[in-house]
C-alpha positions as CSV (number, residue, x, y, z in Angstrom):
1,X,0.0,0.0,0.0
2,X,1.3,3.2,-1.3
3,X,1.2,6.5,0.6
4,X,0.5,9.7,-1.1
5,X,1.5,13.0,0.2
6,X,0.9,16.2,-0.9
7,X,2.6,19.7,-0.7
8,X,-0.6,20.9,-0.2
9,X,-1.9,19.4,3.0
10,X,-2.5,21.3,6.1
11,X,0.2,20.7,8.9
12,X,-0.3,18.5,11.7
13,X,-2.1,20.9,14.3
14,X,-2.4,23.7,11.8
15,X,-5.6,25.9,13.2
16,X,-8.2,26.4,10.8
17,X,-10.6,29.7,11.0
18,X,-10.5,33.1,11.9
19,X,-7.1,34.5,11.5
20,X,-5.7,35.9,14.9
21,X,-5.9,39.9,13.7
22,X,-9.6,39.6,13.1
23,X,-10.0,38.0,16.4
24,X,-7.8,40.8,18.1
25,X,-10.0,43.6,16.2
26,X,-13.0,41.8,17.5
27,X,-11.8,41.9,21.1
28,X,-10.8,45.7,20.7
29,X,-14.0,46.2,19.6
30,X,-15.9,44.0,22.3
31,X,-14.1,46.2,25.0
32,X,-14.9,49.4,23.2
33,X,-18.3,48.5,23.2
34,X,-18.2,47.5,27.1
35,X,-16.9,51.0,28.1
36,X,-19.7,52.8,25.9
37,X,-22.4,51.1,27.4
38,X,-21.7,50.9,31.5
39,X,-21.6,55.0,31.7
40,X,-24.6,55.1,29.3
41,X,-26.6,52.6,31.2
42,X,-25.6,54.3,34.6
43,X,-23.8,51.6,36.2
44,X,-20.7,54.1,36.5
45,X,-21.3,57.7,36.5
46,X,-19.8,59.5,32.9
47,X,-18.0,61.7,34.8
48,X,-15.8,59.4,36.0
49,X,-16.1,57.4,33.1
50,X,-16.9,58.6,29.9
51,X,-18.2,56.3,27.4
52,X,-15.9,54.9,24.8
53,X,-17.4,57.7,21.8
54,X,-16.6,60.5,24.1
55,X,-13.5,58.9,24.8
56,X,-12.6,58.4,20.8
57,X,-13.9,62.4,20.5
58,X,-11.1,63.9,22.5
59,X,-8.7,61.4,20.9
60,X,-9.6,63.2,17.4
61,X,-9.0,66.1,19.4
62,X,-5.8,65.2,20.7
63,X,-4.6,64.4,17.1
64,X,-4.9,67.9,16.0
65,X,-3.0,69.7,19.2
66,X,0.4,70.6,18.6
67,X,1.2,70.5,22.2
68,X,-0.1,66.9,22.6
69,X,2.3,65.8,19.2
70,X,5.4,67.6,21.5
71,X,4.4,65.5,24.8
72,X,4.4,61.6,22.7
73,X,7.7,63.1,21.1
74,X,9.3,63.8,24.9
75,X,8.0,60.7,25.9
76,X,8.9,58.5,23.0
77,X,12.7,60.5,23.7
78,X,13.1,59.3,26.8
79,X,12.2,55.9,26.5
80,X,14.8,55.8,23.1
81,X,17.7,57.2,25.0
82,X,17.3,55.3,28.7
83,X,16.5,52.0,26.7
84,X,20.0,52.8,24.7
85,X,22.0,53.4,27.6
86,X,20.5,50.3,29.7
87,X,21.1,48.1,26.6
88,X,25.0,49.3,25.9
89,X,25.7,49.1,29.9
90,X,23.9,45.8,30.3
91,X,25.7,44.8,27.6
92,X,29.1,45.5,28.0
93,X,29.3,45.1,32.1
94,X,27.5,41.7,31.7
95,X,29.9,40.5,29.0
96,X,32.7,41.4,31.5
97,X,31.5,40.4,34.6
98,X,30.4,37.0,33.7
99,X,33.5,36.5,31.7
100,X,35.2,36.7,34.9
101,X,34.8,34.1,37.2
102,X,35.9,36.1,40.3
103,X,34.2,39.3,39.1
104,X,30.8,37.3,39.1
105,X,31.3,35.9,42.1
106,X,32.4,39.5,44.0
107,X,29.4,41.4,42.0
108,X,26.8,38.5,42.6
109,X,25.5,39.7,46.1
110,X,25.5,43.7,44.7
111,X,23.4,42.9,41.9
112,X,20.8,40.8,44.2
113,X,20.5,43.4,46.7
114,X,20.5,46.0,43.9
115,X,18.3,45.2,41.2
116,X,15.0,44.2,43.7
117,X,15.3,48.3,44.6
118,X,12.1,50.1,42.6
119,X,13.0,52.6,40.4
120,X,9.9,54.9,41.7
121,X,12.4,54.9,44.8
122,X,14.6,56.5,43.5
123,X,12.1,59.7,42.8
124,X,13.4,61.9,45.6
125,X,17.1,61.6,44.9
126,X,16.2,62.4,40.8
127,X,14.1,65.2,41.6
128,X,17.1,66.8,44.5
129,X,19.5,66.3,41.8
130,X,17.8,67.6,38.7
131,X,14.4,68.7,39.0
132,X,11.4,68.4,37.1
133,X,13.8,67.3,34.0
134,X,14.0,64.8,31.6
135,X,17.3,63.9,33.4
136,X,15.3,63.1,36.4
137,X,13.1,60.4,34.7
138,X,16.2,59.5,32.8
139,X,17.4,58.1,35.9
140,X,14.3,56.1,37.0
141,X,14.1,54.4,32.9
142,X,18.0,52.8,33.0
143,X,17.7,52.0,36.5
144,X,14.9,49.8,35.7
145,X,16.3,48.8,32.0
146,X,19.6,48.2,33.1
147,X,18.8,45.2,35.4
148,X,16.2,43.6,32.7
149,X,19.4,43.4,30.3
150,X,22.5,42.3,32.6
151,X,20.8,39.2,34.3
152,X,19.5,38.1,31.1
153,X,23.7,38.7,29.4
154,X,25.1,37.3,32.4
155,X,23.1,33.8,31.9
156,X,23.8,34.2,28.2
157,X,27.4,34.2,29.5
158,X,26.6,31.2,31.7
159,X,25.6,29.3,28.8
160,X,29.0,29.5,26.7
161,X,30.2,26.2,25.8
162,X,33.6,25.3,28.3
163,X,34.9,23.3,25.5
164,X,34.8,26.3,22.8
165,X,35.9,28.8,25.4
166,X,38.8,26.4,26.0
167,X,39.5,25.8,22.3
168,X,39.6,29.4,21.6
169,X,42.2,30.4,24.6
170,X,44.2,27.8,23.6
171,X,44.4,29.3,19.9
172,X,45.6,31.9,21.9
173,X,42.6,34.1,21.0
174,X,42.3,37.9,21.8
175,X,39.7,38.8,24.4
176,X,37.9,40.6,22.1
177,X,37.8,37.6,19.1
178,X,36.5,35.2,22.0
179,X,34.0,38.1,22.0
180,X,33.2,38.2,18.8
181,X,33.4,34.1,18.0
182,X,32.4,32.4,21.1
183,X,30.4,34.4,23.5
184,X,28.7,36.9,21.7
185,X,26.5,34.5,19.3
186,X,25.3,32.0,22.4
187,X,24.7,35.3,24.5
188,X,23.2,37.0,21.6
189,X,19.6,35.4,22.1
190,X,19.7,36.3,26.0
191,X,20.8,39.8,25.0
192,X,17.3,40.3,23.1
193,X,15.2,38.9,26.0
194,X,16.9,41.2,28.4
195,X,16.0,44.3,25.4
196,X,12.4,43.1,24.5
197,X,11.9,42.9,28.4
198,X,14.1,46.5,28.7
199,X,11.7,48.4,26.2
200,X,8.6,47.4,28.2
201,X,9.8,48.3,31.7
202,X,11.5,51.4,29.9
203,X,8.1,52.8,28.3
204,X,6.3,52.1,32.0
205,X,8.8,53.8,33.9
206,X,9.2,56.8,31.6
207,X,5.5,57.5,31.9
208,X,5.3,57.2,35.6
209,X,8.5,59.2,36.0
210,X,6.1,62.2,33.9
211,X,3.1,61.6,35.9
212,X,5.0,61.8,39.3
213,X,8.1,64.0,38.7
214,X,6.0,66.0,35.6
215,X,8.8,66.4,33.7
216,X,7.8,66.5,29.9
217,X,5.5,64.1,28.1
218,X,2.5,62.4,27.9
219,X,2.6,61.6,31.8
220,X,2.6,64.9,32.5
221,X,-0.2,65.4,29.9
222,X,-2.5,63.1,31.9
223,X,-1.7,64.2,35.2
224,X,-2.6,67.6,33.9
225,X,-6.1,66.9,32.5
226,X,-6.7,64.9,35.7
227,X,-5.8,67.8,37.8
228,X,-8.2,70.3,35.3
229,X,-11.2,68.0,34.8
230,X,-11.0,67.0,31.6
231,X,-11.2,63.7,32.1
232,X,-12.3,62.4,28.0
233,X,-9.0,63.7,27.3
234,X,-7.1,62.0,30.4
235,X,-8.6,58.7,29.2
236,X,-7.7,59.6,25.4
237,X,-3.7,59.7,27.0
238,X,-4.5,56.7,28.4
239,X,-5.7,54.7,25.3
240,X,-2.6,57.0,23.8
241,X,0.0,55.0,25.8
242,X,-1.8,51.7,25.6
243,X,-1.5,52.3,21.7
244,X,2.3,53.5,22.3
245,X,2.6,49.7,24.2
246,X,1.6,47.9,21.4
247,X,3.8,49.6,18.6
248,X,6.8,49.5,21.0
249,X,6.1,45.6,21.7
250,X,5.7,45.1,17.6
251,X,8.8,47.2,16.7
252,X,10.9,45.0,19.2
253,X,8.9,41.6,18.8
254,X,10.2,42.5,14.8
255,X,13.2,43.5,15.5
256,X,14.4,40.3,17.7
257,X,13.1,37.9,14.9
258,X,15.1,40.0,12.1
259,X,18.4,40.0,14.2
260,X,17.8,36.1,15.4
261,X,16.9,34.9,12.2
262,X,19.8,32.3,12.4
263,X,18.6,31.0,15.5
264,X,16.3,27.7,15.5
265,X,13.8,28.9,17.9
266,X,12.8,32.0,15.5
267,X,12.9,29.5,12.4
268,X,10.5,27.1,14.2
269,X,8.3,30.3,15.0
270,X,8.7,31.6,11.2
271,X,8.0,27.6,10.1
272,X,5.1,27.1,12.5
């Protein structure tokens, strides 16, 4: 009995139906329609609430206000520059630390009594030093970032194989080609975790650092309609930075599969 197989057939486990962006959009658009009715039904009062049209209304509003364009452009600033100076940081203090047996183990007990500390902690000493200041929240976003990235390049470092390590010092290797050739591609995969994981914590801190410190930005923005009444428009900054979530978690989700494209996990993702 012959069996005939075809290019064509479905994989094993393949899910038939609605493609996952339609069911997104239809979940979006459940939850919108959730928030329009409770305020209009009365179960929570619109002015603590405003239902989701009124909401969408000062959004279009928003759209069209120069100022609000200069907040998401402060905001989306300092979330660029303290996620680049967590990641090179990370980066290059984890690669030398966990190349270094003895370093690890002297550092080991300062990064776990270290990295548990909250950033928001660290609000009084930002604000004595530099204000109401981008510089201020600057502190709060790599304090938080910089952790996220060194664990996660320290186990990369962990991870190296002791027989290549050993093969390449006894070729009598440079530091920086067992860099370049041994540790960097098996700590490569752990470096992204720790940035995909960076540029979330980065955004969250960067808007809580505006909406506590109010230095620039579209934390500020919010705790300023708050503070005036206007709450449609506070909830508008809301959906704003919920929106500003998603594109940063695409950009980097995009970003990791394009720079791991070698690795087999990303080719079983791109295959499946």
């Amino acid at each position: 009995m012959s069996v005939v197989t075809s290019a064509r057939a479905p994989r094993l486990g393949a899910r038939r139906g609605v493609p996952d962006s339609v069911l997104g959009l239809a979940g979006l658009a459940g939850v919108a329609v959730l928030f329009e009715l409770v305020p209009r039904v009365g179960l929570v009062d619109e002015r603590y609430l405003p239902p989701a049209s009124v909401t969408a209304a000062a959004l279009a509003e928003l759209v069209s206000d120069a100022a609000f364009w200069q907040a998401l452009t402060s905001t989306l600033l300092g979330w660029a520059l303290g996620l680049a100076i967590a990641t090179v940081a990370g980066v290059v203090l984890g690669i030398v630390i966990g190349s270094v047996p003895a370093l690890r183990a002297a550092t080991n007990s300062t990064i776990e009594f270290l990295r548990p500390i909250p950033s928001v902690a660290l609000i009084p000493l930002a604000v004595l030093l530099f204000g109401a200041d981008l510089r201020s929240t600057l502190i709060l976003v790599v304090y938080a970032s910089f952790w996220q990235v060194l664990v996660q390049v320290l186990y990369g470092v962990a991870d190296v194989d002791p027989v290549a390590r050993d093969t390449a010092r006894s070729y009598r290797f440079s530091a920086v080609s067992q860099v370049r050739t041994v540790i960097w591609p098996t700590a490569l995969p752990y470096v992204m975790t720790g940035f995909r994981l960076a540029a979330a914590v980065a955004l969250i801190l960067e808007i809580t650092g505006e909406l506590i410190i109010g230095s620039p930005g579209l934390g500020n923005a919010i705790a300023t309609a708050q503070s005036s009444g206007a709450v449609a428009t506070m909830y508008a900054l809301v959906v704003v930075t919920g929106l500003l979530g998603v594109g940063v978690n695409v950009l980097v989700r995009r970003t990791e599969r394009r720079v791991l494209r070698w690795h087999p996990s990303v080719r079983r993702e791109v295959a499946a």
